[in-house]
C-alpha positions in Angstrom: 14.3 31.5 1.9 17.5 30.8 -0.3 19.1 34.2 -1.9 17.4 36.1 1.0 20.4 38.0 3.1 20.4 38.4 6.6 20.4 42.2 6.5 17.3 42.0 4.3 15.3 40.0 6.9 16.4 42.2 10.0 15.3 45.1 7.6 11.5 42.7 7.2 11.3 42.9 10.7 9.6 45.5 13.1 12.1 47.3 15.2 10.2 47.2 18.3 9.6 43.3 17.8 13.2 41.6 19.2 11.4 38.1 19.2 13.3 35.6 16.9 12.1 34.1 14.1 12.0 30.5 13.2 13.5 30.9 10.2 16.6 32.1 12.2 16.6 29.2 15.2 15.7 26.2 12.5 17.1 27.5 9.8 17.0 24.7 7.2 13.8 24.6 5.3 12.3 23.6 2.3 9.9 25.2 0.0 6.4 22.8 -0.2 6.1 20.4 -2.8 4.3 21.1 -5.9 2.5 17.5 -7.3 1.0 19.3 -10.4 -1.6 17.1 -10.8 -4.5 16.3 -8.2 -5.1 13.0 -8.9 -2.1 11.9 -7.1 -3.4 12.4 -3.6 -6.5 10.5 -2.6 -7.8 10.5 0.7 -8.0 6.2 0.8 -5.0 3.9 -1.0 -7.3 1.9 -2.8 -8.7 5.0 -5.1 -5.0 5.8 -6.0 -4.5 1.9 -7.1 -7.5 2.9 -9.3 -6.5 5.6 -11.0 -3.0 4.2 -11.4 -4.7 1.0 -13.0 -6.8 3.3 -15.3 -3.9 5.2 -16.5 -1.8 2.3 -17.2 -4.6 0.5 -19.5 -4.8 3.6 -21.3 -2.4 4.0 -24.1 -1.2 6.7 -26.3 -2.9 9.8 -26.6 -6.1 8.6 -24.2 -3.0 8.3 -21.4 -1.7 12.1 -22.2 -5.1 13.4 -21.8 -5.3 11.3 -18.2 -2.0 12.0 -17.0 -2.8 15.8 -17.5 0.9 16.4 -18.4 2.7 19.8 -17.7 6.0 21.8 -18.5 7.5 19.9 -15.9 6.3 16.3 -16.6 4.4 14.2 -19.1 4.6 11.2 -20.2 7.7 10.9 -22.1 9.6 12.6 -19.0 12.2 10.0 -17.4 13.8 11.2 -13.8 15.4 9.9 -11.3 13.4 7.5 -8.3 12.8 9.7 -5.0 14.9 8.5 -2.1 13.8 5.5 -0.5 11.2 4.4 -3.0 11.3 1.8 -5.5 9.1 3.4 -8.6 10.3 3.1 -12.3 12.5 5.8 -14.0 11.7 4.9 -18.0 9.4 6.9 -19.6 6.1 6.7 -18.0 4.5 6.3 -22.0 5.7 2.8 -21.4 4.5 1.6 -18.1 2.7 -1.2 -17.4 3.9 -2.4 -14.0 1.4 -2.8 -10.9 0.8 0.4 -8.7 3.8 1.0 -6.0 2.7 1.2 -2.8 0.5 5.1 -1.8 2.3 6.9 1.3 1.1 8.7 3.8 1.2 12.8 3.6 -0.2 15.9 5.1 -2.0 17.2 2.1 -3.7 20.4 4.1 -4.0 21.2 8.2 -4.7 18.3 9.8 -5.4 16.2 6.8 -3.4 13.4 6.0 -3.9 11.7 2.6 -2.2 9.2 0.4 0.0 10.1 -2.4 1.8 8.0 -4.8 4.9 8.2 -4.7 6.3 8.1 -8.2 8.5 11.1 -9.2 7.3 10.5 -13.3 3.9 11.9 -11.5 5.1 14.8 -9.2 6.2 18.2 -11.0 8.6 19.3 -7.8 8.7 16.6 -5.2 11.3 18.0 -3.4 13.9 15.1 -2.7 15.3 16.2 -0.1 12.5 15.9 2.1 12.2 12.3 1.3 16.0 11.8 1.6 15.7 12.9 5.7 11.8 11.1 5.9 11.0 8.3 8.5 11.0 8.0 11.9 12.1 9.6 14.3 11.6 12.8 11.7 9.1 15.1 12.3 8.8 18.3 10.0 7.3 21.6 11.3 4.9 23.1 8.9 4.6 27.0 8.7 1.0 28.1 8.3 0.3 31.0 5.7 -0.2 34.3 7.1 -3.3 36.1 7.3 -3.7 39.6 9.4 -6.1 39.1 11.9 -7.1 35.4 11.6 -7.4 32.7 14.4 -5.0 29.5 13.9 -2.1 28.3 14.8 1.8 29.5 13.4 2.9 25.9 12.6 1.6 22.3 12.6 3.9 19.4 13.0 3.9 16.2 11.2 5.8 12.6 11.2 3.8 12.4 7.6 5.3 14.0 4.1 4.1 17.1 4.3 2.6 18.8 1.3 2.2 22.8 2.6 -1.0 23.3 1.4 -2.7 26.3 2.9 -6.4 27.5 2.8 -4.3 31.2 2.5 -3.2 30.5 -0.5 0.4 31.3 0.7 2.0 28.0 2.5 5.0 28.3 4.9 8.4 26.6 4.7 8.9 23.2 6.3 10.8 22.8 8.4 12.5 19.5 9.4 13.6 18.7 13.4 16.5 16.3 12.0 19.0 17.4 8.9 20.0 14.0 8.5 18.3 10.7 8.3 17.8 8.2 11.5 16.9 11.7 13.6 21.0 12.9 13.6 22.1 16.2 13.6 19.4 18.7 14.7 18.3 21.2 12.8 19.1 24.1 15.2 21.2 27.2 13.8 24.9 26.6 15.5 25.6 27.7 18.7 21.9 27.6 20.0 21.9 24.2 21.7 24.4 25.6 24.2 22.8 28.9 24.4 19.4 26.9 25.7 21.6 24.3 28.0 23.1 27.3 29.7 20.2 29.7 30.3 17.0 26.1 30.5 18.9 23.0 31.8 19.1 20.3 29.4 17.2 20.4 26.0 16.5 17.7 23.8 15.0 18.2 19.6 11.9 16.8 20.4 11.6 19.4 23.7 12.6 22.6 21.4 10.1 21.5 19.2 7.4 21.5 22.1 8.6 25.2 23.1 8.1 25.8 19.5 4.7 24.3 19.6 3.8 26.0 22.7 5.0 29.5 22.0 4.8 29.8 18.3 3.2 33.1 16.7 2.2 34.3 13.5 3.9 37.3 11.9 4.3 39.0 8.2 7.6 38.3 8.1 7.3 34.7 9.8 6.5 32.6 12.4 8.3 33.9 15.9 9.5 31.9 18.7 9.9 34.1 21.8 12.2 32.6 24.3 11.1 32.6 28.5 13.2 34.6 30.7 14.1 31.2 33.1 13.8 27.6 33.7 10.7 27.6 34.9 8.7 29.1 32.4 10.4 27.0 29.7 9.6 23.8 31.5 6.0 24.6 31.8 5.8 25.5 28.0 8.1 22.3 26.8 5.3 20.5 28.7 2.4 22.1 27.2 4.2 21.8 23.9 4.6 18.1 24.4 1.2 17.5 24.7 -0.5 19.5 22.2 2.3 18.1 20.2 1.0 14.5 21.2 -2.3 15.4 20.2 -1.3 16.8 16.3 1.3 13.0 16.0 -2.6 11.1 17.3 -0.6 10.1 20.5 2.6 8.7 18.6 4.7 10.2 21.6 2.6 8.8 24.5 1.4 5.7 22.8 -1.9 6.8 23.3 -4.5 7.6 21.3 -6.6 11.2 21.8 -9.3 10.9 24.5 -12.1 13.7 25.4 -12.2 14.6 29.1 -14.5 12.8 31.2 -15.1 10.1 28.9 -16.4 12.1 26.4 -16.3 10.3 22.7 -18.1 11.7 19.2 -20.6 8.7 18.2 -22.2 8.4 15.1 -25.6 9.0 16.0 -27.6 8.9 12.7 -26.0 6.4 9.7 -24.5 9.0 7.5 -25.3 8.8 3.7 -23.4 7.7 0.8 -22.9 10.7 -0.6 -23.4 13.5 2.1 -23.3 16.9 0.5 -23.1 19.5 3.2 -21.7 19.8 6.2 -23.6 21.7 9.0 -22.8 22.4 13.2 -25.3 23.1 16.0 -23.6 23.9 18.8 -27.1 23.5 21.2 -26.8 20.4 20.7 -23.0 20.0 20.3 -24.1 18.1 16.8 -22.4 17.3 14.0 -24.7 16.9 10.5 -22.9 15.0 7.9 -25.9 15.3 5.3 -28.8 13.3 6.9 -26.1 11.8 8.9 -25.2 12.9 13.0 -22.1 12.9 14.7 -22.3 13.9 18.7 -20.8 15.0 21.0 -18.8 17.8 19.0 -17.4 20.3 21.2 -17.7 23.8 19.6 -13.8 24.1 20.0 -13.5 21.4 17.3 -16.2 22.8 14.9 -14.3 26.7 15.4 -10.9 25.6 15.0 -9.6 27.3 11.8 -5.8 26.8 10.5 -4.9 29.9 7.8 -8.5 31.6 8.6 -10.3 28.6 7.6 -12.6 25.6 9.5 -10.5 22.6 9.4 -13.7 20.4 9.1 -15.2 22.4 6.4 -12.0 21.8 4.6 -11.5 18.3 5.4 -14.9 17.9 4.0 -14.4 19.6 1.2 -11.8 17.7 -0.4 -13.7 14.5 -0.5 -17.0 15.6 -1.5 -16.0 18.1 -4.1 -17.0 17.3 -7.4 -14.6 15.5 -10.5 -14.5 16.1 -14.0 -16.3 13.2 -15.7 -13.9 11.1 -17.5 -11.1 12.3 -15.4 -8.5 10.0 -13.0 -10.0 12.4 -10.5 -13.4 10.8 -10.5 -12.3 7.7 -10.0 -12.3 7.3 -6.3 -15.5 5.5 -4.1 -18.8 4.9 -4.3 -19.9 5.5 -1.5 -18.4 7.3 1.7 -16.0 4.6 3.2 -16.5 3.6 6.7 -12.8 4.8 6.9 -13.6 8.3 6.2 -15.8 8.1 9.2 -13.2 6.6 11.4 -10.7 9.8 10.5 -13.4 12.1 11.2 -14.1 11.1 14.3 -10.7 10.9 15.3 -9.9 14.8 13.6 -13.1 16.0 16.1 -11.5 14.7 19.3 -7.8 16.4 18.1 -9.3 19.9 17.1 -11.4 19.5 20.3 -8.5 19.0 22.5 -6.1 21.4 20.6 -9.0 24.5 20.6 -9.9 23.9 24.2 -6.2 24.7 25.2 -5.1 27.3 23.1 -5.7 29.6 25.9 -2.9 28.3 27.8 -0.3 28.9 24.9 -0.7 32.7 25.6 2.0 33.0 28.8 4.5 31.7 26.3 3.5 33.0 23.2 3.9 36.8 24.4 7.0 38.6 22.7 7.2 41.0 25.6 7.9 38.4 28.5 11.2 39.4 29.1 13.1 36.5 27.3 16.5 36.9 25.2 15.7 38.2 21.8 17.5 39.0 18.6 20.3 41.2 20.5 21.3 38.9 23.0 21.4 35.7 20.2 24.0 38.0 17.7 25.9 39.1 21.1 26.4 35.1 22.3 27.3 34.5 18.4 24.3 32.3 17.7 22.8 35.2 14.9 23.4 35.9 12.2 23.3 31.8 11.0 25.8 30.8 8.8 24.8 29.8 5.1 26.0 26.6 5.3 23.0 25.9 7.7 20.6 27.1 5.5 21.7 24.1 2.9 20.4 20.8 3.1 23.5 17.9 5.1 24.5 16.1 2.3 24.1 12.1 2.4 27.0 10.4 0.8 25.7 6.8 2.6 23.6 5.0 -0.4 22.9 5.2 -3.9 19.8 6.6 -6.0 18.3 5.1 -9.2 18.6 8.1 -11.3 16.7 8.2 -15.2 16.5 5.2 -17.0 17.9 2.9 -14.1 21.2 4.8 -14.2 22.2 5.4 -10.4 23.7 8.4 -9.0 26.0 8.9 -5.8 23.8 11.9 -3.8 
């Protein structure tokens, strides 16, 4: 929210809502990327290695028409390498080198894709994201707001993430760490020690469970009410942690996602090589992929919604909606991949898990629980944040290929 003051955002706010805002406790955040071009996300690596080799036997004007250029970037665009990747910076006209390798990012809620990571490609890639990526980063995603709808405020990711929201309207991002190799938390000054003296000992990846666990949605932005006592902020760092778990696919516990009581979605019926809807009885606790059957799906998976839409329908969605013929965006599988299948599977059980608890996030999540608010954060000094932690660290510790191989000192 850069060029917003603080007396305009406590003027956004409802007077009889003291809750905080995330914006004001992790207050470094980056606006979502903007690719520009869809064919630059694929959900499987090997489609992107496609399209990258059918753009690069094109040449001249067959090549524009493919790259679909923009104001921002065409093909005789040269910029500077994104951190931490190895891509050319001549003009991409001239390219004829092998694909670099796809990463992983969260292209919508709960849907992590592969991207390639070329900034010739990307219309606002957003460096500095990159420049802090890698573990032990994690990046909160805002959700977009809609009045009324059922979904959760934020979702966190160890992915890139790209902000897309079925609203329309996607949230900041938020990273945990300001700097690279998870130093210096991204916590507005002073509220480290006003948590340590009123919670015990708190730790980034613990806020981010309170965050997690007590997160709501709001027109001015996703609030974080705070627990009158230890206790209370114990029990919600621990349901944090393991709904947060369950969004990383067990990358905290080193377990993967399990049902209860040894519950597990099977394929049932083969599914077809190019399902074209997607249907749910919930009798039956069936999943119909086309002709295809996935059970047991819990109704909590099927009704869990992120910006007031299914996340399976949309999952879905982007791989079966149709490409123009002719277009780098056709170019992508035969037939559904057995992978796709795999990830499905393994989305059912996390939406399962996530929907079946999202009851218990309601002690925490209440604004009116007692808890310091705004007041007593601007009385301990903690609000308003200063402006230099609204700006992204900067990382004087390696150099950048900048355009045309030149390298630049970020």
């Amino acid at each position: 929210m850069r060029g917003v003051t603080e007396a305009s955002r406590q003027q956004a706010l409802p007077p009889d809502d003291d809750a905080p805002l995330l914006d004001e406790l992790m207050p470094w955040s980056v606006a979502p990327p903007r690719f520009g071009r869809a064919w630059v996300v694929a959900p499987d690596a090997r489609t992107l290695r496609g399209r990258w080799d059918r753009l690069v036997a094109a040449e001249g004007g067959e090549r524009e028409a493919l790259f679909r250029p923009s104001r921002a970037r065409t093909t005789g665009t040269a910029v500077a390498a994104l951190p931490g990747q190895r891509t050319g910076t001549g003009r991409f006209a001239r390219e004829s080198g092998p694909c670099p390798e796809p990463v992983r990012v969260l292209s919508g809620p709960f849907d992590e894709q592969w991207l390639l990571p070329d900034h010739r490609l990307l219309d606002t890639a957003r460096p500095e994201l990159w420049r802090v990526a890698g573990e032990p980063q994690l990046f909160a995603v805002e959700q977009g707001y809609v009045p009324g709808a059922a979904g959760p405020a934020l979702l966190v990711t160890g992915a890139l993430p790209e902000g897309r929201s079925p609203a329309g309207r996607p949230g900041r991002i938020r990273p945990l760490f300001r700097r690279p190799g998870g130093a210096e938390p991204n916590l507005a000054p002073g509220l480290p020690d006003f948590l340590r003296e009123r919670y015990g000992a708190v730790e980034p990846v613990g806020w981010l469970a309170w965050v997690v666990a007590a997160a709501v949605p709001s027109p001015a932005g996703c609030r974080v009410p705070l627990p009158a006592g230890p206790e209370a902020w114990a029990a919600g760092v621990a349901l944090g942690r393991e709904l947060l778990d369950v969004q990383l696919r067990g990358a905290l516990s080193g377990a993967r996602p399990r049902l209860p009581g040894g519950r597990r979605p099977y394929v049932r019926a083969a599914l077809p090589p190019r399902p074209d809807a997607l249907a749910y009885d919930s009798g039956g606790e069936v999943l119909s992929v086309g002709e295809g059957r996935i059970s047991p799906v819990p109704e909590e998976a099927w009704e869990y919604r992120a910006g007031g839409a299914r996340v399976l329908e949309q999952w879905f969605a982007r791989r079966t909606a149709p490409a123009e013929a002719g277009s780098l965006e056709a170019v992508g599988p035969a037939a559904w991949p057995q992978e796709w299948t795999s990830e499905l599977l393994d989305l059912i059980t996390v939406l399962a898990l996530l929907g079946a608890r999202e009851a218990e996030r309601a002690p925490f999540a209440a604004s009116g629980g007692g808890g310091p608010g705004r007041a007593a954060l601007r009385a301990a000094g903690v609000l308003p944040v200063p402006d230099r932690a609204r700006r992204p660290a900067s990382v004087l510790d390696h150099q950048e290929e900048g355009p045309g191989g030149q390298f630049t000192l970020v």
